[in-house]
C-alpha positions as CSV (number, residue, x, y, z in Angstrom):
1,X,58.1,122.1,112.5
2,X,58.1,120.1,115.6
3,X,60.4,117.7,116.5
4,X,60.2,113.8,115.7
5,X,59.6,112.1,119.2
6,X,59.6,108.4,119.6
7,X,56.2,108.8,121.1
8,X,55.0,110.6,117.3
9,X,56.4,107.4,116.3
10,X,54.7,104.8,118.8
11,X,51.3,106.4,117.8
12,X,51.8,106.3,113.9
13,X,52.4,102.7,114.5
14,X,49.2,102.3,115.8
15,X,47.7,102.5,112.5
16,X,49.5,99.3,111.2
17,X,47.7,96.4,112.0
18,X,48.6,92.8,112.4
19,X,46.7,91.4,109.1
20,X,45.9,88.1,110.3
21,X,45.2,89.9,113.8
22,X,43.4,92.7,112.8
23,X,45.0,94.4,115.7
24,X,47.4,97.7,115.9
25,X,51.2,96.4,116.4
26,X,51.2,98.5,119.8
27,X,48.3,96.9,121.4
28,X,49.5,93.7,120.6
29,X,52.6,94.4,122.5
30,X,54.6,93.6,118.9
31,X,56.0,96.9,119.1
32,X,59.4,96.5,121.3
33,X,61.5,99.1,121.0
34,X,61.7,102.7,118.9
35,X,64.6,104.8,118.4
36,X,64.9,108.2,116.8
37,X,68.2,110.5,116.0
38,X,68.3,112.8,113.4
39,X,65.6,111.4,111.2
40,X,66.9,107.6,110.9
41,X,63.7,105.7,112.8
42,X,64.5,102.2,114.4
43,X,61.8,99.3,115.1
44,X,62.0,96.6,116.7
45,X,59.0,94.5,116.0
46,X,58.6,90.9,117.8
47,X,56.8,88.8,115.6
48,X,54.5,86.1,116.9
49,X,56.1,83.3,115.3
50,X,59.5,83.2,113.2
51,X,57.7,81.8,110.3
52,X,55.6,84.6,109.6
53,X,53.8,84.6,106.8
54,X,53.0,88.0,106.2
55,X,56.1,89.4,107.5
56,X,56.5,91.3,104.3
57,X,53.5,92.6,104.5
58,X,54.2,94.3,108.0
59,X,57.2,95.9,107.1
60,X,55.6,97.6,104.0
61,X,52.7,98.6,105.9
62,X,55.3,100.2,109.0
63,X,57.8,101.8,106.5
64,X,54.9,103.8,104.6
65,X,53.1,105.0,108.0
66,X,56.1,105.9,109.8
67,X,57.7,107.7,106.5
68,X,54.5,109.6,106.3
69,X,56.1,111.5,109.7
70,X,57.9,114.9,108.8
71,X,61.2,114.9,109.3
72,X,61.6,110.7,108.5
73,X,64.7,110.1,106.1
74,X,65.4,106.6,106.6
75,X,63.0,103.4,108.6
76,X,65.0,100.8,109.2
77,X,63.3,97.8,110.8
78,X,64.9,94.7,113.9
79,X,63.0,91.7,113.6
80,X,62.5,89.1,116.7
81,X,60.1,86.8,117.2
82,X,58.3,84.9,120.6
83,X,55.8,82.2,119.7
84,X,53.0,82.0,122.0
85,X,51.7,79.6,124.0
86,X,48.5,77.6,124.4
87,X,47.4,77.7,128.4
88,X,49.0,74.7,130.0
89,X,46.8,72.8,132.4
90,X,48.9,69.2,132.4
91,X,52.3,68.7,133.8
92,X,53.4,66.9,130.6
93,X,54.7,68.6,127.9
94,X,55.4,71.6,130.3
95,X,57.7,73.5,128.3
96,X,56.1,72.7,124.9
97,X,54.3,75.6,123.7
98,X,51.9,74.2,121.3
99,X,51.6,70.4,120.4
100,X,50.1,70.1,116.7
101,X,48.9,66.8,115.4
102,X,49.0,65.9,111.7
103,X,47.0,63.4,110.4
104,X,44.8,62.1,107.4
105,X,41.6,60.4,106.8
106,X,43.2,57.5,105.2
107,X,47.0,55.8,104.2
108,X,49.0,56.8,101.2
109,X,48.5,60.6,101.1
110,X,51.9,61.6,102.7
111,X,50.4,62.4,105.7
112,X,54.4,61.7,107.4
113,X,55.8,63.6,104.3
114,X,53.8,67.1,105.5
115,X,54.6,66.6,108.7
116,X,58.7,66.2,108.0
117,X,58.2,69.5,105.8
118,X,56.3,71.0,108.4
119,X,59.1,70.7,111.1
120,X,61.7,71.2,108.9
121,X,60.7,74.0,107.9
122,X,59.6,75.6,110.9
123,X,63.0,74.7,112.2
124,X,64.8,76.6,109.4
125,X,62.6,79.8,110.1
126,X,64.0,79.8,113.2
127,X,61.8,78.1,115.7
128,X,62.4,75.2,118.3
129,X,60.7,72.1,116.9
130,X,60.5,68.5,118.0
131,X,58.6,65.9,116.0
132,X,56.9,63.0,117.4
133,X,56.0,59.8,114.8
134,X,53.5,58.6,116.7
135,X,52.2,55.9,114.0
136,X,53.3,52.8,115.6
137,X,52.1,50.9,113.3
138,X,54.2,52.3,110.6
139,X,56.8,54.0,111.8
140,X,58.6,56.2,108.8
141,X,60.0,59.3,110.5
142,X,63.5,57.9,111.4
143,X,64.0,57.2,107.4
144,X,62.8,60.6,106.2
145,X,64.9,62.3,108.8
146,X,67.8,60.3,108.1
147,X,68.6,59.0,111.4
148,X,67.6,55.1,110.9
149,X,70.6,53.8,112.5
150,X,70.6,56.5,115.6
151,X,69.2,55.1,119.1
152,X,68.0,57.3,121.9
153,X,69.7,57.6,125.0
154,X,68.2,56.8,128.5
155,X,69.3,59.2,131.4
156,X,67.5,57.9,134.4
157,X,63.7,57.5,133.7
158,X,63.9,60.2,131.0
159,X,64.9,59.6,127.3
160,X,66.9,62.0,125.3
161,X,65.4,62.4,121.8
162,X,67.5,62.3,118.5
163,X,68.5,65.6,116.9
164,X,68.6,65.8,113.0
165,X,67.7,69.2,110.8
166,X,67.7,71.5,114.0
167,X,64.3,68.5,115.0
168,X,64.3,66.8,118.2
169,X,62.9,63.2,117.1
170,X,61.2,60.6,118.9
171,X,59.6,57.3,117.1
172,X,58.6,53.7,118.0
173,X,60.9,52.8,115.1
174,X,63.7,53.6,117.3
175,X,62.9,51.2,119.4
176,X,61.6,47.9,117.4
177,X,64.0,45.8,114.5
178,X,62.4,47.6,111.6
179,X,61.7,44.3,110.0
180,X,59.3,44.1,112.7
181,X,54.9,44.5,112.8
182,X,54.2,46.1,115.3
183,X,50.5,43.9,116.5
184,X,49.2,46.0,119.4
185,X,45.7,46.5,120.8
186,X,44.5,49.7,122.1
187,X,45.9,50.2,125.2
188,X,49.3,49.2,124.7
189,X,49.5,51.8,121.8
190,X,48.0,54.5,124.2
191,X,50.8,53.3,126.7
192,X,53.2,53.9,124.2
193,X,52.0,57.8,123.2
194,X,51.7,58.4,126.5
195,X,55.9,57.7,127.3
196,X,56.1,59.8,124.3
197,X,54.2,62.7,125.8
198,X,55.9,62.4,129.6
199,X,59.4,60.4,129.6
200,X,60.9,61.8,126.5
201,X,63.5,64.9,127.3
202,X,61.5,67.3,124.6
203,X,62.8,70.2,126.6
204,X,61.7,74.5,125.8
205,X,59.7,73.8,122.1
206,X,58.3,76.4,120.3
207,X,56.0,73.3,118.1
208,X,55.6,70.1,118.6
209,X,54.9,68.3,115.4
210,X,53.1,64.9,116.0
211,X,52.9,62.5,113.0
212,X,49.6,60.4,113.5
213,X,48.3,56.9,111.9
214,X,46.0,57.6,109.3
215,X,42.1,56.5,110.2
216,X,39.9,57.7,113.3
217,X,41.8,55.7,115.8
218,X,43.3,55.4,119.2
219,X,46.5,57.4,118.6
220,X,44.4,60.8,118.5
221,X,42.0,59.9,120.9
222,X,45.1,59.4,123.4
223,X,46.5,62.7,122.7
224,X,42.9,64.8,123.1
225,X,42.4,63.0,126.8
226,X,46.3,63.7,127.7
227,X,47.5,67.3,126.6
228,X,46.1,70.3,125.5
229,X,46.9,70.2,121.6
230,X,46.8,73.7,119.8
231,X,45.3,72.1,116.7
232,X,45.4,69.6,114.0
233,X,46.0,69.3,110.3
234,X,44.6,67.0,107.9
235,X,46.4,66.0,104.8
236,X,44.4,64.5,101.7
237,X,44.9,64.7,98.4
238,X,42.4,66.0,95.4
239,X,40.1,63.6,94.5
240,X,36.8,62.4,95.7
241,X,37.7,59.5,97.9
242,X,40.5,61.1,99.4
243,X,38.4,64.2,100.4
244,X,35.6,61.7,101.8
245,X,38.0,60.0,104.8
246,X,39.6,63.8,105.2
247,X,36.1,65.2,106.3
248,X,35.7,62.6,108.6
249,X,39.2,63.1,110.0
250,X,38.4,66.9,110.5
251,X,35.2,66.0,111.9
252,X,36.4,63.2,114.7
253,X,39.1,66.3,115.5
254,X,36.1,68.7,116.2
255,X,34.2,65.8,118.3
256,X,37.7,65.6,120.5
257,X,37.0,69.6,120.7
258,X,40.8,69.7,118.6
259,X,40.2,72.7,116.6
260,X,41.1,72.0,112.7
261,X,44.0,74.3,112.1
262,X,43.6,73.5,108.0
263,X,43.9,71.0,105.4
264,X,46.7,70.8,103.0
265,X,46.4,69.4,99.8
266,X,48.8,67.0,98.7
267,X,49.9,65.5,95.5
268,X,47.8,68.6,94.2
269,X,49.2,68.4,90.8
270,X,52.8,67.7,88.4
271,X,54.7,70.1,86.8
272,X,57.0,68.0,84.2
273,X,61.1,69.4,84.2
274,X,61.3,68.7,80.5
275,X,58.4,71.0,79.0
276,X,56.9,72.4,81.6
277,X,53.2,71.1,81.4
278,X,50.8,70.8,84.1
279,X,49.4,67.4,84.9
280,X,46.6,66.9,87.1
281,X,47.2,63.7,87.9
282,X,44.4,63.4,91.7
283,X,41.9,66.3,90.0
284,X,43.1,69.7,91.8
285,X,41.7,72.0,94.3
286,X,39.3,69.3,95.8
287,X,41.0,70.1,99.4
288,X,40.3,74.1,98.8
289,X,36.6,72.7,98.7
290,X,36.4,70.9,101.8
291,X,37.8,73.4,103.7
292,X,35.4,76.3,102.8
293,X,32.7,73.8,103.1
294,X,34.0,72.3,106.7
295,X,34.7,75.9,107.4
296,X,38.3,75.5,108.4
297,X,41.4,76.8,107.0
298,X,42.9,75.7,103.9
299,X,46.7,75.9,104.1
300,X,48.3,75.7,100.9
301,X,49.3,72.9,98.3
302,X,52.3,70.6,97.8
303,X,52.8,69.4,94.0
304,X,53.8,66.2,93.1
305,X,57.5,66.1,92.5
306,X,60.4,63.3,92.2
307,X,62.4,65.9,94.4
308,X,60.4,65.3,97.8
309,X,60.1,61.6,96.8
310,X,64.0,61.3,96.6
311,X,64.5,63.2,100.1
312,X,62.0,61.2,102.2
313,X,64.2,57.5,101.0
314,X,67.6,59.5,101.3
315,X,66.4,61.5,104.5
316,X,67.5,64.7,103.1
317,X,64.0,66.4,104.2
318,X,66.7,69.9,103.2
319,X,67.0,69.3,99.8
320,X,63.0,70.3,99.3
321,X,64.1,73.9,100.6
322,X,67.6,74.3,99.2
323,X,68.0,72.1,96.0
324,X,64.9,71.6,94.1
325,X,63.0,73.8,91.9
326,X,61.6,77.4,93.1
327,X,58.2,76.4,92.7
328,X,58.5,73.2,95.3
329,X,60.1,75.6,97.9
330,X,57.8,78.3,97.2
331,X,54.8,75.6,97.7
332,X,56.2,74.2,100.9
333,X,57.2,77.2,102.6
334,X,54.0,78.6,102.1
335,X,52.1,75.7,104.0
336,X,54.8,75.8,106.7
337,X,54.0,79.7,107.3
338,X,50.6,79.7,106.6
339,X,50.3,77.0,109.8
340,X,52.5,79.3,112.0
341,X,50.0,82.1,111.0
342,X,47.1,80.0,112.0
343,X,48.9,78.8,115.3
344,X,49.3,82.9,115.9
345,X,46.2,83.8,115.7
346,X,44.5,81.0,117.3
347,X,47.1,81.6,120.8
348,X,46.9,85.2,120.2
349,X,42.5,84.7,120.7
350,X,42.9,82.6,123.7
351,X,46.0,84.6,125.4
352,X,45.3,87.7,127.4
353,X,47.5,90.3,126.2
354,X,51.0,91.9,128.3
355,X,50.9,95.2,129.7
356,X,52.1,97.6,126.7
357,X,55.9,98.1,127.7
358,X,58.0,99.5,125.2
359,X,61.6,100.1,126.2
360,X,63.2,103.4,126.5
């Protein structure tokens, strides 16, 4: 019997593939490091995002291939993770590696709700997020997150964003008495997104999360012309009317050449606490629809549930991941990975690969 190398290894890892990549781990450079002694076999795989969605999935699929080796007793796998970055042509937003805008066809649909959850939970998984409410009109991020009272600090030109969560945040409600409308034309809301984008201290972020008004307006059109954004996700919920203003939101995004990184479904149905039953309060699946029809992602559902309604007016966004029921968390941190697998694979297609390096 011959004995086990680290290069018998490296090859029998070429026969686990990414499954949203459809790639081999080793080509994609995910493969960092292999150690051998006496039939115990370390990995090291560096995932492309920290909120992997199919992170089980890879270690299943490396444990049985690289057990399949004679002489393997034990696999025992090191997780790390380095998201990639969309190609940066613009000086702002320099050290932000992919700027994702979330928005919705029309009010109402918790269009800021997702994009709390989102950074939240992207945060929690590990990654650097900042979150940008750019709805001036209606400003709701500061509540949600909990940081009504804070006021962001100006060093020089440069403004230092306020840090709640493990988010960086930055909102016009900072900035304005909350009692306030906010009665803007056009360009002085594109002169606002536009500080956002290039006086605001975002620093190194892994995701930028940007919270836009609902409709076909300005707000998007401002960020298309100024920074290369990864993608976009339109919110809607089930029913018929919803899912009319969401097509046209996914649509204006593919006009603007912003590719449509999925559509979650909110509000998608209630589970009562008492007895259990299942009320489909919007209709159900409506979003699932659109997107196989529009031909972009669908991202997951988030139910209808006094929990996230309760931590959005306490800004408590945390209590959706660590107090309430199984099924909530489940729902959520589904959408949040299943985004950071689109985000992936979409940088992953547009990145030219490293040189294959894996260290002695």
């Amino acid at each position: 019997m011959s004995e086990l190398t680290k290069e018998m290894v490296i090859d029998q890892l070429r026969l686990v593939n990414d499954p949203e990549l459809h790639r081999d781990l080793v080509s994609l450079n995910m493969v960092k490091n292999v150690a051998v002694c006496d039939g115990l076999v370390k990995v090291h795989i560096e995932l492309t995002t920290p909120a992997c969605p199919l992170k089980e999935t890879i270690s299943q699929d490396v444990t049985r291939v690289v057990k399949q080796l004679p002489g393997v007793h034990q696999v025992v796998l090191e997780w790390s993770a380095r998201v990639r970055a969309m190609p940066q042509t613009a000086n702002a937003l320099r050290e932000v590696r992919n700027v994702v805008a979330i928005g919705a066809g029309k009010g109402g649909v918790g269009k800021s709700t997702a994009a709390v959850l989102v950074a939240v939970g992207l945060a929690r998984d590990g990654a650097r997020v900042g979150l940008m409410d750019a709805d001036v009109y209606g400003p709701s991020i500061p509540k949600m997150m909990g940081v009504e009272e804070e006021r962001p600090q100006l060093q020089g030109s440069t403004i230092k964003p306020i840090e709640r969560w493990g988010v960086k945040i930055m909102s016009m409600g900072f900035l304005i008495d909350r009692q306030r409308a906010v009665i803007w034309r056009g360009p002085m809301v594109h002169g606002a997104v536009k500080q956002f984008l290039e006086q605001v201290d975002w620093g190194e972020l892994d995701y930028l999360i940007v919270d836009l008004p609902p409709g076909t307006g300005d707000v998007p059109l401002t960020l298309a012309q100024s920074i290369p954004m990864t993608g976009s996700v339109v919110v809607c919920t089930p029913q018929d009317v919803a899912l009319l203003d969401a097509t046209r939101a996914v649509r204006m995004y593919q006009q603007l050449n912003v590719p449509c990184l999925g559509i979650i479904e909110n509000m998608s149905y209630y589970l009562c606490p008492h007895c259990g039953h299942r009320d489909e309060i919007f209709a159900h699946g409506g979003a699932e629809r659109a997107a196989e029809e529009l031909g972009v992602p669908y991202l997951g559902e988030i139910p209808l549930n006094i929990t996230i309604r309760q931590s959005g007016d306490a800004g408590s966004p945390v209590q959706n991941f660590d107090q309430s029921e199984d099924y909530i968390s489940s729902a959520i941190t589904q959408v949040v990975r299943n985004l950071a697998g689109r985000i992936s694979v979409k940088n992953m297609k547009k990145i030219s690969l490293p040189t294959i390096s894996i260290e002695s």
